[in-house]
mmCIF file of the N, C-alpha and C atoms, coordinates in Angstrom:
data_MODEL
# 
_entry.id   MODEL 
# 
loop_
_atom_site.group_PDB 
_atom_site.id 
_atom_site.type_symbol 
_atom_site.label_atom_id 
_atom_site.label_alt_id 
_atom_site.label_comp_id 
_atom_site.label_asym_id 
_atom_site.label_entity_id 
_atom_site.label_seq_id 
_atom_site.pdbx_PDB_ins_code 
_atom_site.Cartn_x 
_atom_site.Cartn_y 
_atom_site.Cartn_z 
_atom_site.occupancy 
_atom_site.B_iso_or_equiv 
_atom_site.pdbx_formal_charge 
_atom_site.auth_seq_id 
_atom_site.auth_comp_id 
_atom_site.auth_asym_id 
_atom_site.auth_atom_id 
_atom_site.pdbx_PDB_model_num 
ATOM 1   N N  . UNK A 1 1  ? 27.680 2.157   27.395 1.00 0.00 ? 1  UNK A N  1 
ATOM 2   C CA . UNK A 1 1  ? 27.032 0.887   27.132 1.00 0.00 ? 1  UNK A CA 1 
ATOM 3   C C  . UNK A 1 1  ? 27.657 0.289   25.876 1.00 0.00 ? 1  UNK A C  1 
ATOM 4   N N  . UNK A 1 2  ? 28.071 -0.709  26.135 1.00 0.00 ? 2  UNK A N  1 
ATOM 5   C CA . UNK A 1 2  ? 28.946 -1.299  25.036 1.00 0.00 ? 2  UNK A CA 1 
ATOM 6   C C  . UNK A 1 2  ? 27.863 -2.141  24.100 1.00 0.00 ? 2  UNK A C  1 
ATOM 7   N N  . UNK A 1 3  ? 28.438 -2.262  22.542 1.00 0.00 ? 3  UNK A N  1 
ATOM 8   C CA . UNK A 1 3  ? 27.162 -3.020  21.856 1.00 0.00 ? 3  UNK A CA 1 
ATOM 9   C C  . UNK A 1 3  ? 27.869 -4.364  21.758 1.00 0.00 ? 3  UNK A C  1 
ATOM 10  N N  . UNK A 1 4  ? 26.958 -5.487  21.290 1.00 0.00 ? 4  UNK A N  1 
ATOM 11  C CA . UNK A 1 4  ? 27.038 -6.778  20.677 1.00 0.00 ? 4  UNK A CA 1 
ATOM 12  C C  . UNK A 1 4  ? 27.731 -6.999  19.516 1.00 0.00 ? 4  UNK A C  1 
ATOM 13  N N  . UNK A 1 5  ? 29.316 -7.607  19.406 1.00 0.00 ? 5  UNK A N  1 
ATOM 14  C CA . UNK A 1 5  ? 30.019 -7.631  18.396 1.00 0.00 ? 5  UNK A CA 1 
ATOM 15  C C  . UNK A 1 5  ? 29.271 -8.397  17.454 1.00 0.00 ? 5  UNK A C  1 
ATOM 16  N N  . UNK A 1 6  ? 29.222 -7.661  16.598 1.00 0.00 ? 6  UNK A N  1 
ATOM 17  C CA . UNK A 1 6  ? 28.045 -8.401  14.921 1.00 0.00 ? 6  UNK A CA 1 
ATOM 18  C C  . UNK A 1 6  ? 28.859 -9.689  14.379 1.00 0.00 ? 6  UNK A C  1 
ATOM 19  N N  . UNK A 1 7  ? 30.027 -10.012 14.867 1.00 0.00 ? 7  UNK A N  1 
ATOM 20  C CA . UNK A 1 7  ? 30.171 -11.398 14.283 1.00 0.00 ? 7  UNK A CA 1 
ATOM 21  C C  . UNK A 1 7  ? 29.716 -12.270 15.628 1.00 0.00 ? 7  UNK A C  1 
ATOM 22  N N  . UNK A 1 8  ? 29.346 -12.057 16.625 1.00 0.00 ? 8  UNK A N  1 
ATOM 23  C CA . UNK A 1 8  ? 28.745 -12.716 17.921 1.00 0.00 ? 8  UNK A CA 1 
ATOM 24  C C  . UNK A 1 8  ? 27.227 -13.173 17.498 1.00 0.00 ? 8  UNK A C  1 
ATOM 25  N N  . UNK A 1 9  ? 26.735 -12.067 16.993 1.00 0.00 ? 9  UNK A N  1 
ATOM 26  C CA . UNK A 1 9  ? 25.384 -11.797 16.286 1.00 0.00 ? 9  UNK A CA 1 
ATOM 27  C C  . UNK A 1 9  ? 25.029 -13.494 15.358 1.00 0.00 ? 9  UNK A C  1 
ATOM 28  N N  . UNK A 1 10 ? 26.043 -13.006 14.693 1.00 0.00 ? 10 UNK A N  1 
ATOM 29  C CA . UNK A 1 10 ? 25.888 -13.661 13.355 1.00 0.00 ? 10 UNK A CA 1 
ATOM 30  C C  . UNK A 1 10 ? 26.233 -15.135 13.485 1.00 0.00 ? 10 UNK A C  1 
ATOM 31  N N  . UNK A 1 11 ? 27.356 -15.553 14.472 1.00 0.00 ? 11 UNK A N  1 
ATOM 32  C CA . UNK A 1 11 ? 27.676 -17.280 14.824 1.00 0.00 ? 11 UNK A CA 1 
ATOM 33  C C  . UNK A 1 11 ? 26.178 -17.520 15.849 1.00 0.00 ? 11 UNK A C  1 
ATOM 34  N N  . UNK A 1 12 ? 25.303 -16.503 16.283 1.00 0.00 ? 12 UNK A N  1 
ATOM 35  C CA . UNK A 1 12 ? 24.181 -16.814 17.129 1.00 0.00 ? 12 UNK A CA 1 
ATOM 36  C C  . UNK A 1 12 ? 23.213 -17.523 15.940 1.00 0.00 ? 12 UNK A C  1 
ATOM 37  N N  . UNK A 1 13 ? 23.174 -16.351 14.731 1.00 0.00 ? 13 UNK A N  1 
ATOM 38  C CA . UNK A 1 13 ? 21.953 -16.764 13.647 1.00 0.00 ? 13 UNK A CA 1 
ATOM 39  C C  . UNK A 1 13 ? 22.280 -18.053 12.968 1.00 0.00 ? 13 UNK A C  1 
ATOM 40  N N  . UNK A 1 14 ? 23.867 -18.403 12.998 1.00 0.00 ? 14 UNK A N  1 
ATOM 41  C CA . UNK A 1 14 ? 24.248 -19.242 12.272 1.00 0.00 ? 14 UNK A CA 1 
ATOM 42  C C  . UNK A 1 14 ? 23.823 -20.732 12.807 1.00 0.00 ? 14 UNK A C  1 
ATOM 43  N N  . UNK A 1 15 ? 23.736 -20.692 14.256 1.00 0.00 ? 15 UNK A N  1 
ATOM 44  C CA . UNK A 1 15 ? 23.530 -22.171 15.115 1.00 0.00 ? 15 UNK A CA 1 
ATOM 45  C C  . UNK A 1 15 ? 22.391 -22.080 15.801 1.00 0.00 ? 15 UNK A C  1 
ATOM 46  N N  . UNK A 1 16 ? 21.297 -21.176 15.381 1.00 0.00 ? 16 UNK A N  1 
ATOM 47  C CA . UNK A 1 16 ? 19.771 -21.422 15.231 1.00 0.00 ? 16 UNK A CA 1 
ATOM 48  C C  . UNK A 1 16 ? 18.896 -21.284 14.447 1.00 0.00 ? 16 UNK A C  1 
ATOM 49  N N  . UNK A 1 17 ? 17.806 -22.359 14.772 1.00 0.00 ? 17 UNK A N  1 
ATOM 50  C CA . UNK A 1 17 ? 16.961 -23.057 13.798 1.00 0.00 ? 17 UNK A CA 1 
ATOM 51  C C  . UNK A 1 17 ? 15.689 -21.860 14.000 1.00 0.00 ? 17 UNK A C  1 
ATOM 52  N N  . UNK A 1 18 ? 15.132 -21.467 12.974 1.00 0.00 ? 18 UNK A N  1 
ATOM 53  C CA . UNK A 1 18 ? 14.397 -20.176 13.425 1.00 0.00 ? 18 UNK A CA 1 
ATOM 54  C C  . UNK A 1 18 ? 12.911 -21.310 13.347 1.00 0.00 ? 18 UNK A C  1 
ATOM 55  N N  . UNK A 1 19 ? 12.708 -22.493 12.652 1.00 0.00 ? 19 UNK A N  1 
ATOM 56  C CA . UNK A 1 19 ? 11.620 -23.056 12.981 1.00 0.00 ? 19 UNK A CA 1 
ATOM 57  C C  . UNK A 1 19 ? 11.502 -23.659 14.586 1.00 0.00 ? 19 UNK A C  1 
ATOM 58  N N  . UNK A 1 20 ? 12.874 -23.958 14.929 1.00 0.00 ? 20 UNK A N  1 
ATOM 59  C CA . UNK A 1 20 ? 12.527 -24.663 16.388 1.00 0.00 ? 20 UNK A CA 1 
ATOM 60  C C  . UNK A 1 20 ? 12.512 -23.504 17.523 1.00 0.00 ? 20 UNK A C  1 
ATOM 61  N N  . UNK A 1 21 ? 12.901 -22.568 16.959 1.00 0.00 ? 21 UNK A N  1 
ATOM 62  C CA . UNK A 1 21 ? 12.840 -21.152 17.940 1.00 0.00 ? 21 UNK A CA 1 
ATOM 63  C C  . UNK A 1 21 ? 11.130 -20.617 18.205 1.00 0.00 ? 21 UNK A C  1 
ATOM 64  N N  . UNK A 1 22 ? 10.329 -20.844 17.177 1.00 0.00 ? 22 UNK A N  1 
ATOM 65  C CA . UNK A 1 22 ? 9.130  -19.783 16.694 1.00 0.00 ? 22 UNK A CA 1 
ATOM 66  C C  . UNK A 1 22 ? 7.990  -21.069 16.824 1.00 0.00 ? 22 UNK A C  1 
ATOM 67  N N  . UNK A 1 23 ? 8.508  -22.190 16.849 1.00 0.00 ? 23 UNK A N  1 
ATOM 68  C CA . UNK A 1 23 ? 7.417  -23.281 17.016 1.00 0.00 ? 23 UNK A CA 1 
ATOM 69  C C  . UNK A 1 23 ? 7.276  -23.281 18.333 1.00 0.00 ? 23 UNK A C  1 
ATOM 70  N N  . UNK A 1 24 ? 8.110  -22.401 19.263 1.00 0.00 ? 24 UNK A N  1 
ATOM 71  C CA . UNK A 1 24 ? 8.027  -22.983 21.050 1.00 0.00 ? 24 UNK A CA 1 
ATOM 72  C C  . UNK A 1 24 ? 7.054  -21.814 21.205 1.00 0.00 ? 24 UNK A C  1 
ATOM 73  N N  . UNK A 1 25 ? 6.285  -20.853 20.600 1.00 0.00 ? 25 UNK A N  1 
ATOM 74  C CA . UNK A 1 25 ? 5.617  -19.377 20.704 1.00 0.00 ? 25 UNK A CA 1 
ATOM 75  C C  . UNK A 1 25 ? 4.348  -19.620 19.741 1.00 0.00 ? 25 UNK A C  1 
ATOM 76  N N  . UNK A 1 26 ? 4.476  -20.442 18.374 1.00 0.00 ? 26 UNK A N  1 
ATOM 77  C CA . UNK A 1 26 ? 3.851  -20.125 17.604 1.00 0.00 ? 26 UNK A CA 1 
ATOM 78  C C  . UNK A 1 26 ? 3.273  -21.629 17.125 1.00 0.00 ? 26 UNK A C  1 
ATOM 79  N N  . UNK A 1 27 ? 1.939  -22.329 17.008 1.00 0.00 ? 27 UNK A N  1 
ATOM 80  C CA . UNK A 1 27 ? 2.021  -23.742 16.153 1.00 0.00 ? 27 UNK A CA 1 
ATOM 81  C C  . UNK A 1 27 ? 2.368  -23.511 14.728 1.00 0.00 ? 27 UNK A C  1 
ATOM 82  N N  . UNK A 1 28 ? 3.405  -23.966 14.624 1.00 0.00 ? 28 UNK A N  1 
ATOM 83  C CA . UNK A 1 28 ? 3.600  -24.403 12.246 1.00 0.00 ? 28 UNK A CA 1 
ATOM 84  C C  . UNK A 1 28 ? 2.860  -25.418 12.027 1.00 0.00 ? 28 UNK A C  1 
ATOM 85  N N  . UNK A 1 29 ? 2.812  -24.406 11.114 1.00 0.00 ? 29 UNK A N  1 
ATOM 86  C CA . UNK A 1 29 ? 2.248  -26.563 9.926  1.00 0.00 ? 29 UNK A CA 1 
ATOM 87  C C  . UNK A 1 29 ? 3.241  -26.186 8.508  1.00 0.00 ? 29 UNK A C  1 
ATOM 88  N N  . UNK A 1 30 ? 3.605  -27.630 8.585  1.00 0.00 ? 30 UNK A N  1 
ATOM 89  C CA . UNK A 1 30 ? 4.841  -27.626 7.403  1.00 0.00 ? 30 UNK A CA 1 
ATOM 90  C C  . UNK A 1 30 ? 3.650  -27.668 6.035  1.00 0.00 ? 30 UNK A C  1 
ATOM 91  N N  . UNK A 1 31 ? 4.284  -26.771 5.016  1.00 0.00 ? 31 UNK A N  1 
ATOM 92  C CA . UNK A 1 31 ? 3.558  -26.634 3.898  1.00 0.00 ? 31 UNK A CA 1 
ATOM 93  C C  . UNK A 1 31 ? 4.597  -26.224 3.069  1.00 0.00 ? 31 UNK A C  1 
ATOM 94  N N  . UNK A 1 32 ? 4.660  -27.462 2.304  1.00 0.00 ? 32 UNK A N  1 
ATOM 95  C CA . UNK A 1 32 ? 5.769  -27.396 0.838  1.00 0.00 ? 32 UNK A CA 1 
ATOM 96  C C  . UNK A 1 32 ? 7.072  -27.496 1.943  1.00 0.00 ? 32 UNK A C  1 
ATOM 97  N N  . UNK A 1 33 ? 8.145  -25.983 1.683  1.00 0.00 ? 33 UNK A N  1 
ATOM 98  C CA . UNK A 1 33 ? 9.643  -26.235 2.061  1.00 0.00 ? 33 UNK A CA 1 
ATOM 99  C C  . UNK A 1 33 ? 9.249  -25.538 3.044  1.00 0.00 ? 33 UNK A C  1 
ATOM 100 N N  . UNK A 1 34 ? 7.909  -24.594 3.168  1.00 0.00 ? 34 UNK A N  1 
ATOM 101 C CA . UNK A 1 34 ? 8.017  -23.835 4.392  1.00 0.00 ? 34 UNK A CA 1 
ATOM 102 C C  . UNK A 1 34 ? 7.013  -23.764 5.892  1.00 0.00 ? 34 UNK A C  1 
ATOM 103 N N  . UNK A 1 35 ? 7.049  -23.352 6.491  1.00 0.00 ? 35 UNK A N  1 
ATOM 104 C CA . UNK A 1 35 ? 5.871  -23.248 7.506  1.00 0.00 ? 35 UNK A CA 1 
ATOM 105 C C  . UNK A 1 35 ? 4.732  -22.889 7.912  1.00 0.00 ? 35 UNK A C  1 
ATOM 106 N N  . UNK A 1 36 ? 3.905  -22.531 8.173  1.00 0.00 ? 36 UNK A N  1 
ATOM 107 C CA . UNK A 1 36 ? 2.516  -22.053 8.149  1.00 0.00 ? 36 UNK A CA 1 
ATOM 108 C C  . UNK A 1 36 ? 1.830  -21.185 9.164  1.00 0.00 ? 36 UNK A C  1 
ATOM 109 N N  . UNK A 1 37 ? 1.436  -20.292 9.706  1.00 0.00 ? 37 UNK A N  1 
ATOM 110 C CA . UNK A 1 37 ? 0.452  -20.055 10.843 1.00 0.00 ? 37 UNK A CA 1 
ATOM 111 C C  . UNK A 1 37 ? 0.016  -18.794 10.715 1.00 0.00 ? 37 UNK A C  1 
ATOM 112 N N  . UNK A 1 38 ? -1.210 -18.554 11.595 1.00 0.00 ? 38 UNK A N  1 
ATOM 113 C CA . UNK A 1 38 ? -1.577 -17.010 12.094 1.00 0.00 ? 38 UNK A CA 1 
ATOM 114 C C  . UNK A 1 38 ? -1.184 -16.127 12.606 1.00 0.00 ? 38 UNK A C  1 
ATOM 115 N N  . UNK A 1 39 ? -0.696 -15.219 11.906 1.00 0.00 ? 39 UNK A N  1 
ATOM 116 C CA . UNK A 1 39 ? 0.632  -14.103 12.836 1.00 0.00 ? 39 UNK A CA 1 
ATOM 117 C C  . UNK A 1 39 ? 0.397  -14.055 14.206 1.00 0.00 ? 39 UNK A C  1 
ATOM 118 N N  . UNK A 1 40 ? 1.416  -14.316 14.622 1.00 0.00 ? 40 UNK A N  1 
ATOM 119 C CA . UNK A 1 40 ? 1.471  -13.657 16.394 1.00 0.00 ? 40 UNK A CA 1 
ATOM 120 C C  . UNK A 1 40 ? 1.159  -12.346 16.325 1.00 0.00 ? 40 UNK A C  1 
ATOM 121 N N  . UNK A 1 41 ? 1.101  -11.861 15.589 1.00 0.00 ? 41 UNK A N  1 
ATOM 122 C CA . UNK A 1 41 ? 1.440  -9.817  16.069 1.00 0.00 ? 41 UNK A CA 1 
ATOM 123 C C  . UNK A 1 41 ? 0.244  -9.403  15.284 1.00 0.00 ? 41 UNK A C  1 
ATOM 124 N N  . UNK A 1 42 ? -0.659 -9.903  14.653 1.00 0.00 ? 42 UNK A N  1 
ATOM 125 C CA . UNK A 1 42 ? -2.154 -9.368  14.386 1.00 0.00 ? 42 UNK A CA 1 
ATOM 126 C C  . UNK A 1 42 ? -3.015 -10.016 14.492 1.00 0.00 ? 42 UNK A C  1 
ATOM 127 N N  . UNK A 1 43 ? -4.242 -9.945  14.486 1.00 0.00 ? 43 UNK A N  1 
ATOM 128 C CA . UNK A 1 43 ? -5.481 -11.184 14.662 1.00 0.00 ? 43 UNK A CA 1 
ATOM 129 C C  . UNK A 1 43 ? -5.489 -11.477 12.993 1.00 0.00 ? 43 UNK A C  1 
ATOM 130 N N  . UNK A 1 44 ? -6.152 -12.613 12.431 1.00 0.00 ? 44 UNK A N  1 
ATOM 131 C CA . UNK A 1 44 ? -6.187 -12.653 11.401 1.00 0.00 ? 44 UNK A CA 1 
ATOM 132 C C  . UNK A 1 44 ? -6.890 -14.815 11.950 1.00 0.00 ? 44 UNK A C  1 
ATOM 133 N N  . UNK A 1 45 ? -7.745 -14.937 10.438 1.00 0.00 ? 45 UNK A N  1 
ATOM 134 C CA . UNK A 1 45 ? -8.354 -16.421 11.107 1.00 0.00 ? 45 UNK A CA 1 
ATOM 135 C C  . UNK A 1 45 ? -7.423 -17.319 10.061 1.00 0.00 ? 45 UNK A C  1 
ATOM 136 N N  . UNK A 1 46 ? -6.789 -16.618 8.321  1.00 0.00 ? 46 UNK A N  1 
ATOM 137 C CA . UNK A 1 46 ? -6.010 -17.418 8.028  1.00 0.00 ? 46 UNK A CA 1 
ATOM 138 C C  . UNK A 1 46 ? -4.685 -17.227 7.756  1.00 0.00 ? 46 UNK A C  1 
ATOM 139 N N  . UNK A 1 47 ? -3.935 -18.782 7.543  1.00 0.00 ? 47 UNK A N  1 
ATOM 140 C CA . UNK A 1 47 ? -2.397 -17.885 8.213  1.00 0.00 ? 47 UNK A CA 1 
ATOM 141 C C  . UNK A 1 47 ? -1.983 -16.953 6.900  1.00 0.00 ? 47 UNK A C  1 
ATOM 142 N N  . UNK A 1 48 ? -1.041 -16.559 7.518  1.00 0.00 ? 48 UNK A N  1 
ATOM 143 C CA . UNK A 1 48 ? -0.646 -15.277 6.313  1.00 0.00 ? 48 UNK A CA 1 
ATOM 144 C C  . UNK A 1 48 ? 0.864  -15.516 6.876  1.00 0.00 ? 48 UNK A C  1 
ATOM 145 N N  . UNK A 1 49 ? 1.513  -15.910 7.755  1.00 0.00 ? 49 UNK A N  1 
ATOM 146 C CA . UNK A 1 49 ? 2.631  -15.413 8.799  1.00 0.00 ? 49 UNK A CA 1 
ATOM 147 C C  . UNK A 1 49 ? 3.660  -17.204 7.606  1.00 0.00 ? 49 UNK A C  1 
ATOM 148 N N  . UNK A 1 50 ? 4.809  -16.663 7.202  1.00 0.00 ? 50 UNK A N  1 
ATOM 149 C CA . UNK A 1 50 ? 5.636  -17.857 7.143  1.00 0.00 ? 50 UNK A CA 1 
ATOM 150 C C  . UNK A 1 50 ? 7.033  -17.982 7.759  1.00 0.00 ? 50 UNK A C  1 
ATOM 151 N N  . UNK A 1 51 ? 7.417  -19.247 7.487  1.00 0.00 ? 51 UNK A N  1 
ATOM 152 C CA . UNK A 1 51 ? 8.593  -19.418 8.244  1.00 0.00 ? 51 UNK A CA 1 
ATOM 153 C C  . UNK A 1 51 ? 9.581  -20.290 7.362  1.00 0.00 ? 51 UNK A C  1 
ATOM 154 N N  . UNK A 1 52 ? 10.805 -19.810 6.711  1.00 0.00 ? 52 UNK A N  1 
ATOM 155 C CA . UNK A 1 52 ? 11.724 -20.312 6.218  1.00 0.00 ? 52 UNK A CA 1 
ATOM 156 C C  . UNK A 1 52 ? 12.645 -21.320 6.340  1.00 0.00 ? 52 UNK A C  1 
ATOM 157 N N  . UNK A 1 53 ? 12.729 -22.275 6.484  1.00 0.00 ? 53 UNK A N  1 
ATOM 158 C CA . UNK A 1 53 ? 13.789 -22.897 7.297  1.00 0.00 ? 53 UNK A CA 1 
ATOM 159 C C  . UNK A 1 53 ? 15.121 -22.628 5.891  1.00 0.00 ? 53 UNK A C  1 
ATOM 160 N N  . UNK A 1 54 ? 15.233 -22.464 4.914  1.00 0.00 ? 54 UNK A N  1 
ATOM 161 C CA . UNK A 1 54 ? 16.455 -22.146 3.893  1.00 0.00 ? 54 UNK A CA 1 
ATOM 162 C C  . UNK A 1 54 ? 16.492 -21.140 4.085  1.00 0.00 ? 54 UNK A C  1 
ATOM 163 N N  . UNK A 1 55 ? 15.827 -20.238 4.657  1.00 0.00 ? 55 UNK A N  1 
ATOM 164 C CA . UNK A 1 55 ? 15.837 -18.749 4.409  1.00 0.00 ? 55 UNK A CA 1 
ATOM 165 C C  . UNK A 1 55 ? 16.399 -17.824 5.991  1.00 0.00 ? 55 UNK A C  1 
ATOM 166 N N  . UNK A 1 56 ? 15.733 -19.191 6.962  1.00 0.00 ? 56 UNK A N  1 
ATOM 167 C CA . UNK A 1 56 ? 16.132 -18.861 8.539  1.00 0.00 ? 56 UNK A CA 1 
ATOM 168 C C  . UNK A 1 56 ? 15.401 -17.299 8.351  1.00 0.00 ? 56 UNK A C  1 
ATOM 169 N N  . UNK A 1 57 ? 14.319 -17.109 7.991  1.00 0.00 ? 57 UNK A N  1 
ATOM 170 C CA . UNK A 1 57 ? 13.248 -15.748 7.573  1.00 0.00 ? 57 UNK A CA 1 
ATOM 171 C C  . UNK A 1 57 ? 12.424 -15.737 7.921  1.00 0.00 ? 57 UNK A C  1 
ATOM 172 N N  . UNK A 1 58 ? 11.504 -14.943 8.177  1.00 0.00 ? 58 UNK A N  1 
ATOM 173 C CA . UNK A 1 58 ? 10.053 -15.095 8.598  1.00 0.00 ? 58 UNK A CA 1 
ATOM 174 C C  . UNK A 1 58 ? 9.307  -14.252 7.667  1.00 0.00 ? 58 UNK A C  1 
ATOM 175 N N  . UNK A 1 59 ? 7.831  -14.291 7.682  1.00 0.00 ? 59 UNK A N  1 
ATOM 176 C CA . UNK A 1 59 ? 7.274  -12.881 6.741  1.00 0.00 ? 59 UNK A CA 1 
ATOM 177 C C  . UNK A 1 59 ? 5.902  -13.332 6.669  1.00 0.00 ? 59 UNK A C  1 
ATOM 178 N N  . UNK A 1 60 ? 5.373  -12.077 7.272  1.00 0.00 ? 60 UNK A N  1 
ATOM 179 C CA . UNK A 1 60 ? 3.742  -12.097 7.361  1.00 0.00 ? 60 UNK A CA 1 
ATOM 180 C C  . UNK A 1 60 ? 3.176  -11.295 6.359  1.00 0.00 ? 60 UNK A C  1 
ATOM 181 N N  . UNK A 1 61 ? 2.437  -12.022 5.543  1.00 0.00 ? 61 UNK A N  1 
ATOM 182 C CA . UNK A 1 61 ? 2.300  -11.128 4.233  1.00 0.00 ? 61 UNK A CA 1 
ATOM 183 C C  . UNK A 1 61 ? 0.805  -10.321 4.657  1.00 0.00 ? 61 UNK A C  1 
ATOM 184 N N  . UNK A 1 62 ? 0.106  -10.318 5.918  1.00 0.00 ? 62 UNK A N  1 
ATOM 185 C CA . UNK A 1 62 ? -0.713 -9.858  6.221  1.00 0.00 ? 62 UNK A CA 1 
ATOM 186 C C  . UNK A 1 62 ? -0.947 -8.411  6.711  1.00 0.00 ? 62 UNK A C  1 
ATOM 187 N N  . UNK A 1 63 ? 0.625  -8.404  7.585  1.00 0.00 ? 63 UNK A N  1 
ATOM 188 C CA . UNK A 1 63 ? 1.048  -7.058  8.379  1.00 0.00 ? 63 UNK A CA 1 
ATOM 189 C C  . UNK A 1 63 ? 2.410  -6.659  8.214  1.00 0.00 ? 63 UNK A C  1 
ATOM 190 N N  . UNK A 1 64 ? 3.227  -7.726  7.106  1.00 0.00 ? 64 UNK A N  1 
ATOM 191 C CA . UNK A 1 64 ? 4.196  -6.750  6.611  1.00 0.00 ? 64 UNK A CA 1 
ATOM 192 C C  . UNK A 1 64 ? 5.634  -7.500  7.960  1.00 0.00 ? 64 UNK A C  1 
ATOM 193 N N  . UNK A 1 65 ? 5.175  -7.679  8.945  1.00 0.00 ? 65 UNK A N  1 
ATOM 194 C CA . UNK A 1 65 ? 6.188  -8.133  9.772  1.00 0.00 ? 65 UNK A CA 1 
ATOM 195 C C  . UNK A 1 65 ? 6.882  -9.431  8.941  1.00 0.00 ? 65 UNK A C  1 
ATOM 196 N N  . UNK A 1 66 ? 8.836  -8.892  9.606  1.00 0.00 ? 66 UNK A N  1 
ATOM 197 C CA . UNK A 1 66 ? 9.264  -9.897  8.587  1.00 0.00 ? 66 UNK A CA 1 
ATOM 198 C C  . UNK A 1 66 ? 11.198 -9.706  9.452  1.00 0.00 ? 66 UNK A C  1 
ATOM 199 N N  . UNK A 1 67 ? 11.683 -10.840 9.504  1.00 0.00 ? 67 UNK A N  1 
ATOM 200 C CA . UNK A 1 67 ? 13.038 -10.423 10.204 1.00 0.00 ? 67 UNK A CA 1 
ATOM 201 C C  . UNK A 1 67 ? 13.519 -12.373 9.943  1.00 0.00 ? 67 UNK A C  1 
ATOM 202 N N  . UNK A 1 68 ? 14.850 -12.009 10.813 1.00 0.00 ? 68 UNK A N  1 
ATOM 203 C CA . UNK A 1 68 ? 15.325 -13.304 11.319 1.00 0.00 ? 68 UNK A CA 1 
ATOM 204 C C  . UNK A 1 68 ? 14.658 -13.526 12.929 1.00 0.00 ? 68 UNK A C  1 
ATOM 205 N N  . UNK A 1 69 ? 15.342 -15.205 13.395 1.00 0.00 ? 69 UNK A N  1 
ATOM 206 C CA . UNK A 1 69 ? 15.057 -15.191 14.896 1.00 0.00 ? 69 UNK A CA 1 
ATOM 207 C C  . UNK A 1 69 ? 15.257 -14.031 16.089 1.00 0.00 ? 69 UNK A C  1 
ATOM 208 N N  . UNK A 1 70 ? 16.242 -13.590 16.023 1.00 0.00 ? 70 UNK A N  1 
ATOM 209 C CA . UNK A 1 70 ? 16.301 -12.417 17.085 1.00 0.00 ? 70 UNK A CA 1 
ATOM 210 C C  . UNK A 1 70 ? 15.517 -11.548 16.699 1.00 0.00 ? 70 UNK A C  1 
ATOM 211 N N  . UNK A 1 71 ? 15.036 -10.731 15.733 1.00 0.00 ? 71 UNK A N  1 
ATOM 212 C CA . UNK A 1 71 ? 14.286 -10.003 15.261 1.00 0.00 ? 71 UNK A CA 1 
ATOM 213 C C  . UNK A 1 71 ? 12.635 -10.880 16.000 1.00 0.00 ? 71 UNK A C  1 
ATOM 214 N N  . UNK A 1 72 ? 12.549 -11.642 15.511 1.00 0.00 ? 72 UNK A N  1 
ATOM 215 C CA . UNK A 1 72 ? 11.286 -12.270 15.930 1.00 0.00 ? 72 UNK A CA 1 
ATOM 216 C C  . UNK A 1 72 ? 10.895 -12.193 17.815 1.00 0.00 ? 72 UNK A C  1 
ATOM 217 N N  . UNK A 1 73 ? 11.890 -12.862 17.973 1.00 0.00 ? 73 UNK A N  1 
ATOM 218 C CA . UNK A 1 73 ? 11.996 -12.540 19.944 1.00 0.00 ? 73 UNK A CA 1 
ATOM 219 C C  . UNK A 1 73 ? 11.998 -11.482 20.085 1.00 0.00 ? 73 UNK A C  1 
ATOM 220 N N  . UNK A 1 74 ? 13.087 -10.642 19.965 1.00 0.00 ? 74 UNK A N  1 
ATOM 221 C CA . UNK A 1 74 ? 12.732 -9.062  20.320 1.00 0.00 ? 74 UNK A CA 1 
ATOM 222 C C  . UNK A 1 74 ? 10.859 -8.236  19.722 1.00 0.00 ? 74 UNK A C  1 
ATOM 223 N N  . UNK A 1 75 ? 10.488 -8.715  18.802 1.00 0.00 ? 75 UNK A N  1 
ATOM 224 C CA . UNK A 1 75 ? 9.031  -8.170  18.344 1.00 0.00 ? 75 UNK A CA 1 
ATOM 225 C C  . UNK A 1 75 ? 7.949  -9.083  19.774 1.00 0.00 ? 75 UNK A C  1 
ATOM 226 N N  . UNK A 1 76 ? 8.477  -10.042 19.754 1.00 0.00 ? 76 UNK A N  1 
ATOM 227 C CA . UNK A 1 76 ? 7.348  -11.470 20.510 1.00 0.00 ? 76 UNK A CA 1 
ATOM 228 C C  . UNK A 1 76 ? 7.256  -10.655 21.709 1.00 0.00 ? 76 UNK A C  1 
ATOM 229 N N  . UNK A 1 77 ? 8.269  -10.633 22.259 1.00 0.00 ? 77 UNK A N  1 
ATOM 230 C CA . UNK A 1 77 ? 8.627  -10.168 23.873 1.00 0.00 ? 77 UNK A CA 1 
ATOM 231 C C  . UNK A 1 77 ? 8.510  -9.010  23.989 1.00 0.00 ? 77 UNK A C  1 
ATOM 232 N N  . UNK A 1 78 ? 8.656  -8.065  22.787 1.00 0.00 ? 78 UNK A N  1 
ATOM 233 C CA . UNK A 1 78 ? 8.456  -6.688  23.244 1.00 0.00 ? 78 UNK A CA 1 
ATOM 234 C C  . UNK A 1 78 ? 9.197  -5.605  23.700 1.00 0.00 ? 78 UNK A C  1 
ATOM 235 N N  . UNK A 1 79 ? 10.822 -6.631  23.389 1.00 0.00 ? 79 UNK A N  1 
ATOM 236 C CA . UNK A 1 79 ? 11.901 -5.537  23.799 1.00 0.00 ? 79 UNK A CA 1 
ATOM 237 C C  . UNK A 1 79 ? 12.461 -4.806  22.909 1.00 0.00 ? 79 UNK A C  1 
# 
């Protein structure tokens, strides 16, 4: 099984928007430079979960979950 050449990886992270990726799964609300909501991956009633757009980052200060976009899809979906 052959792997995914990491500069393939990386022109992927480079020409996506991790807010327009995570807004089609998740509602944001823009707050300050960054994004807003209730983690997908725990219950919780306020948000704790953010979203970077300078940072192309995510990070839920609630449960610790925290990656780029592929990282995020692979957790969402479960693969």
């Amino acid at each position: 099984m052959s792997r995914i050449p990491q500069q393939f990886i990386d022109d992927l992270l480079a020409r996506t928007d991790i807010v327009d990726v995570i807004e089609t799964y998740v509602p944001l609300k823009k707050k300050g430079r960054e994004h807003v909501a209730c983690c997908p991956f725990h219950t919780e009633k306020t948000p704790s979960f953010t979203v970077s757009p300078d940072k192309q980052f995510y990070h839920c200060f609630g449960c610790g979950a925290h990656g780029t976009v592929l990282g995020f899809l692979l957790d969402y979906e479960h693969l």
